[in-house]
N, CA, C and O atoms as a GROMACS GRO file, in nm:
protein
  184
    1UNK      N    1   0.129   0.157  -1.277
    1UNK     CA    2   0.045   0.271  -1.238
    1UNK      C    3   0.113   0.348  -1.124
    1UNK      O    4   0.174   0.300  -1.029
    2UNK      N    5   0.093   0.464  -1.150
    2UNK     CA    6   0.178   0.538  -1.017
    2UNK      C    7   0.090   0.566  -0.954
    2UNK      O    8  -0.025   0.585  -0.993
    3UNK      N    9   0.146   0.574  -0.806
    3UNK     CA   10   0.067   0.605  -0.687
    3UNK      C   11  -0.038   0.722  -0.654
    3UNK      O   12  -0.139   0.696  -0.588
    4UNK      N   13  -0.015   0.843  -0.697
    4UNK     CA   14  -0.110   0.963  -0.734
    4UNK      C   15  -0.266   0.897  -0.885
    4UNK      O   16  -0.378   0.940  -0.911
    5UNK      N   17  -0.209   0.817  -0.925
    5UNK     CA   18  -0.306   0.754  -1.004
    5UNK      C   19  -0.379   0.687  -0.937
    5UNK      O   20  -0.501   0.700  -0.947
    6UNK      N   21  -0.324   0.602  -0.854
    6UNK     CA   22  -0.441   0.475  -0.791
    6UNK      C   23  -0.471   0.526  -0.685
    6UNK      O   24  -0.487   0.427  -0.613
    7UNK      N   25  -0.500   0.663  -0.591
    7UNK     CA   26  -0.525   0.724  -0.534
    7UNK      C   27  -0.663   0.760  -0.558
    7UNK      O   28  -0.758   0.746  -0.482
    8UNK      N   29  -0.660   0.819  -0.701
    8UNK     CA   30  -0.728   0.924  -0.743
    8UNK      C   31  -0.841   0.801  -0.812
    8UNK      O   32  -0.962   0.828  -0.806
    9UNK      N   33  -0.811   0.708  -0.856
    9UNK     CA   34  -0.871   0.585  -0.905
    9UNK      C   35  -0.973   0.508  -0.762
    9UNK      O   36  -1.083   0.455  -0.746
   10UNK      N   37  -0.871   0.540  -0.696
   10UNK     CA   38  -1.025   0.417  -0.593
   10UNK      C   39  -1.076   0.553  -0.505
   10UNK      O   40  -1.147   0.540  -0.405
   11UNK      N   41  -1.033   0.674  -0.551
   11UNK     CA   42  -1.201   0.758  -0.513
   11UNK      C   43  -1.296   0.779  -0.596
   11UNK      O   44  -1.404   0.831  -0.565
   12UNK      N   45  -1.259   0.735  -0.727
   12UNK     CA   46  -1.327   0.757  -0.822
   12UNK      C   47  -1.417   0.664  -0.804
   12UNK      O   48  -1.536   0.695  -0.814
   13UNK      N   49  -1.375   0.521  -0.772
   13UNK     CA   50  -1.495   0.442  -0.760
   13UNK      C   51  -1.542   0.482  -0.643
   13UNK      O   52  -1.629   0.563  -0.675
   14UNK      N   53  -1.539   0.478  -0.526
   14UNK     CA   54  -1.598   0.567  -0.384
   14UNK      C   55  -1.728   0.632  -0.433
   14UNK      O   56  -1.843   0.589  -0.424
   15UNK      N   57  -1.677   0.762  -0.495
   15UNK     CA   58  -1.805   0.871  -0.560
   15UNK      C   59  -1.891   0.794  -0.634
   15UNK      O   60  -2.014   0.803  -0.628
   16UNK      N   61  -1.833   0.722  -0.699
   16UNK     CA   62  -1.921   0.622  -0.837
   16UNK      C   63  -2.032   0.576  -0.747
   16UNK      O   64  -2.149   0.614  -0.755
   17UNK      N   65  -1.982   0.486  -0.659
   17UNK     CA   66  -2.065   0.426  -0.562
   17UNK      C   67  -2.165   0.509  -0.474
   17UNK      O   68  -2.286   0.484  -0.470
   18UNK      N   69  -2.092   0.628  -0.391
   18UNK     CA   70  -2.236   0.690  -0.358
   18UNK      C   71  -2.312   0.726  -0.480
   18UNK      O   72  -2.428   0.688  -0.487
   19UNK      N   73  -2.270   0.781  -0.559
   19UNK     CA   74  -2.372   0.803  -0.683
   19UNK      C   75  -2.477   0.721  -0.742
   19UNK      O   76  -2.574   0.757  -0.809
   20UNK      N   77  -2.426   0.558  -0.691
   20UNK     CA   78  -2.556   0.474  -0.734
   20UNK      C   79  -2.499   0.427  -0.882
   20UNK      O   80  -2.574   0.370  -0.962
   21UNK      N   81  -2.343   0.458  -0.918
   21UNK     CA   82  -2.300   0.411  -1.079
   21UNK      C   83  -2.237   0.300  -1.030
   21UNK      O   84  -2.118   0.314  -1.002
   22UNK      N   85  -2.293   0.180  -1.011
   22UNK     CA   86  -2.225   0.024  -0.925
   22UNK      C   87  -2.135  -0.014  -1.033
   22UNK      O   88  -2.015  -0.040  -1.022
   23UNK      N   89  -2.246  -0.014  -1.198
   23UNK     CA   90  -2.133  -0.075  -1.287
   23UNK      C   91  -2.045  -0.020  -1.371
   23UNK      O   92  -1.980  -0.083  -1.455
   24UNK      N   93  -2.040   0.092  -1.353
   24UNK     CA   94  -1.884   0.190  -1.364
   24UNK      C   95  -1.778   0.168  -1.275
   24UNK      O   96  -1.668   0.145  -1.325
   25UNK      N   97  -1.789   0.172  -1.149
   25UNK     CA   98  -1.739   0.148  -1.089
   25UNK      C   99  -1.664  -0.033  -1.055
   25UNK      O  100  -1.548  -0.059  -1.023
   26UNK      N  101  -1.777  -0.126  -1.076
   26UNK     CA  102  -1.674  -0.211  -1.087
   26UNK      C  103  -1.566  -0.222  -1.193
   26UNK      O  104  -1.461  -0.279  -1.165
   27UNK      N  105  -1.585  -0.170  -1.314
   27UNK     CA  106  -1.556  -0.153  -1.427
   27UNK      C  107  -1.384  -0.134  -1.368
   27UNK      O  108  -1.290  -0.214  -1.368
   28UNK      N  109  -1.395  -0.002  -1.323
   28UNK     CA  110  -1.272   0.039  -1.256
   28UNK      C  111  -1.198  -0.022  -1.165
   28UNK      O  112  -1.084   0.014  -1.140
   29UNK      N  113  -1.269  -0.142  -1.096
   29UNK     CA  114  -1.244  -0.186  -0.998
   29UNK      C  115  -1.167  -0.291  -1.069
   29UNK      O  116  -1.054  -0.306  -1.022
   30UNK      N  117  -1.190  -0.349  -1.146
   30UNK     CA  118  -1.171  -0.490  -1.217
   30UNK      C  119  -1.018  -0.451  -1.316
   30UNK      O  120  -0.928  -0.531  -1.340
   31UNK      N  121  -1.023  -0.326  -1.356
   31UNK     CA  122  -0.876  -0.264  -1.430
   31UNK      C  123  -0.807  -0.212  -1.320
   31UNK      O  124  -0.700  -0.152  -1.336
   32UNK      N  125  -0.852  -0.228  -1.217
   32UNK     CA  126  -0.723  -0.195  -1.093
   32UNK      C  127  -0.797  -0.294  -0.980
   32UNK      O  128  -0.876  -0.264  -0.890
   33UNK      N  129  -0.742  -0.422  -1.019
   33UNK     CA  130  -0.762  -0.554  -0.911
   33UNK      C  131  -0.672  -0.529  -0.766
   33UNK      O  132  -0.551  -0.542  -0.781
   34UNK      N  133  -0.717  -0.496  -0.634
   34UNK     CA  134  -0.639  -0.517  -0.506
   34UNK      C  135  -0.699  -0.523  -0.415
   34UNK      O  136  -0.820  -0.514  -0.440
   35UNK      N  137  -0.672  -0.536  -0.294
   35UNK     CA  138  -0.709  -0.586  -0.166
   35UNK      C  139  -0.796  -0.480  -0.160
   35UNK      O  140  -0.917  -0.496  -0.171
   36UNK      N  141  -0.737  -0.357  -0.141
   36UNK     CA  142  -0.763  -0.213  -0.116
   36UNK      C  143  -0.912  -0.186  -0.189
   36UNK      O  144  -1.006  -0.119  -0.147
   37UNK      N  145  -0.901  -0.261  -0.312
   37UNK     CA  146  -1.042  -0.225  -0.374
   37UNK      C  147  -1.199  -0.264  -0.239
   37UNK      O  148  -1.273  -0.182  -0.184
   38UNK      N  149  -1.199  -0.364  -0.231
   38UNK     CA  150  -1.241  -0.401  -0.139
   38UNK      C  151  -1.278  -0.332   0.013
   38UNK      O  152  -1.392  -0.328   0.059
   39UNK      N  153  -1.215  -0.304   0.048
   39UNK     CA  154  -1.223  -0.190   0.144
   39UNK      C  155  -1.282  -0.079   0.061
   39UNK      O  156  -1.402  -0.079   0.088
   40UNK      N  157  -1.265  -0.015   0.002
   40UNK     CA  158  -1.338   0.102  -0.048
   40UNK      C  159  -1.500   0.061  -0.079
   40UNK      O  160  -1.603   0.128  -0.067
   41UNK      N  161  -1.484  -0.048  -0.114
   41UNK     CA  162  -1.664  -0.065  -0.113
   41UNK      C  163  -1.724  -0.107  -0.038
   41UNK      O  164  -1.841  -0.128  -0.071
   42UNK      N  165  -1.680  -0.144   0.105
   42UNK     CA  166  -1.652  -0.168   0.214
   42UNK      C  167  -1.707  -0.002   0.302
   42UNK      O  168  -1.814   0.012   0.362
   43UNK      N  169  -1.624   0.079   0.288
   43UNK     CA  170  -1.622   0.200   0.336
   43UNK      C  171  -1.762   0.222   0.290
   43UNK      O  172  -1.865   0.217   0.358
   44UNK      N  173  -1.744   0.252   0.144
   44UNK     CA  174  -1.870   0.391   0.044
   44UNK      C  175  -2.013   0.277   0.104
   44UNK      O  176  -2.123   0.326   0.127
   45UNK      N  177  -1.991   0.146   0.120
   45UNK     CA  178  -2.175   0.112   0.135
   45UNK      C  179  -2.201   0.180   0.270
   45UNK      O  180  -2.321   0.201   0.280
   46UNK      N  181  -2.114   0.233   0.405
   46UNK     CA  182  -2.160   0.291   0.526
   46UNK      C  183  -2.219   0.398   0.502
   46UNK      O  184  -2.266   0.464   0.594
   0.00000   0.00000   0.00000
């Protein structure tokens, strides 16, 4: 995956998440497994 992809990928889950779409978003989360994921849902629950 290139870097402009997984960028654009863990804001996608971000928005997902304020939006209240939890299981879309893990969805995404789970086809792009990293540390980083974590932190983003981390961030979006503040």
């Amino acid at each position: 995956m290139t870097k402009p992809e997984y960028i654009y990928g863990m804001n996608s889950v971000a928005e997902m998440l304020r939006r209240g779409k939890r299981k879309i978003a893990k969805i995404l989360v789970s086809k792009n497994e990293s540390a980083r994921a974590n932190e983003i849902f981390r961030i979006a629950r503040h």
